[in-house]
N, C-alpha and C positions, 0 to 999 in steps of 0.2 A: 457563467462563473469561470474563474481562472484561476487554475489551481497552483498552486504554489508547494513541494514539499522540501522537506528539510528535515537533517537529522542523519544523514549519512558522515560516511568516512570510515577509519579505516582500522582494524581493532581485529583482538586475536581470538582462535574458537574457544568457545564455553561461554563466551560474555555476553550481556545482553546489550539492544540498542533498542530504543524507540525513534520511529520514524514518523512526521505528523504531514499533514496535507492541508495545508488551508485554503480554503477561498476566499478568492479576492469580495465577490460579489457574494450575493448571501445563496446558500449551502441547501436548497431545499430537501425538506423532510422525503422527500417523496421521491429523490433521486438513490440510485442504486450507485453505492459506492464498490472502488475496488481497487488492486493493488496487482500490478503486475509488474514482472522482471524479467531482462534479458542480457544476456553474455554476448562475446562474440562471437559464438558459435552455437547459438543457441536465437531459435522466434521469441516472441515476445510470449509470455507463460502469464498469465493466469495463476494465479495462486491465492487467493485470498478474497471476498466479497461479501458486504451488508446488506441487506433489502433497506426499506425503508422502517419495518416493523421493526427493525433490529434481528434481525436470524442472519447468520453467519454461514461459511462454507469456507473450507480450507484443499486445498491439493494434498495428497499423501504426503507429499516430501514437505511438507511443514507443519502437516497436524499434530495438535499437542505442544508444539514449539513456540508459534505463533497465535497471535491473535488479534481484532480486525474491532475498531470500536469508533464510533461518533459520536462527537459532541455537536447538536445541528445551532446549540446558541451559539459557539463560538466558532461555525461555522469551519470546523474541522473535524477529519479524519483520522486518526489513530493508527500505525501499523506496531505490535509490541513483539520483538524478537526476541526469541532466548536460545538458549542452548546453540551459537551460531555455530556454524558448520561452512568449512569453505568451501562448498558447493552451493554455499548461499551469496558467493562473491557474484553479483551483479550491478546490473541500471536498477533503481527501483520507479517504476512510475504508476503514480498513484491516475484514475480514472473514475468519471462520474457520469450515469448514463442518466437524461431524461428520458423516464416510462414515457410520457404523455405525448411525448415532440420528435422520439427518439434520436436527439441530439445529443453527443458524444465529447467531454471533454478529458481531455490529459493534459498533466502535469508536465516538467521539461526534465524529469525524470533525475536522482540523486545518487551515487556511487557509492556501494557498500562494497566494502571488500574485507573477507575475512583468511587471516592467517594461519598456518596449523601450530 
């Protein structure tokens, strides 16, 4: 699968944004989706991820703000921001792990930058 997201850019704090991640190739059920972001000064973070069953997990600095959801017929991922905060100014890249093959894809990651 080849992921593709979109839905960045560039807006000021309080507002929300939704972020989506599609696959090119079909989006299996049974992949572990997830959403990660980095700065320039900052590793690549973890912050967000769906099992397959649908259970969620979020990092401190986004819980309650965020949230992480799939659609596997239209072969997309969801990332829903709210309350932005500009220390949510990153790359956002979306990521899909095969359980089975443990084979690893990422997106080419999207620019959120938020304003105070």
């Amino acid at each position: 699968a080849l992921l593709v997201e979109s839905g960045g850019g560039s807006l000021q704090a309080g507002v929300s944004l939704r972020l989506s991640c599609a696959a090119s190739g079909s989006l299996s059920r049974r992949y572990l989706m997830a959403w990660f972001r980095q700065t320039p000064v900052t590793q690549l973070d973890l912050f967000a991820s769906i099992t397959s069953g649908g259970n969620t997990n979020f990092a401190d600095s986004v819980e309650g703000r965020f949230t992480i959801s799939r659609d596997n017929a239209k072969n997309t991922v969801y990332l829903q921001m709210n309350s932005l905060k500009p220390e949510d100014t990153a790359v956002y890249y979306c990521y899909g792990l095969d359980p089975n093959y443990g084979r690893k894809y990422w997106g080419q990651g999207t620019q959120v930058t938020v304003s105070p």
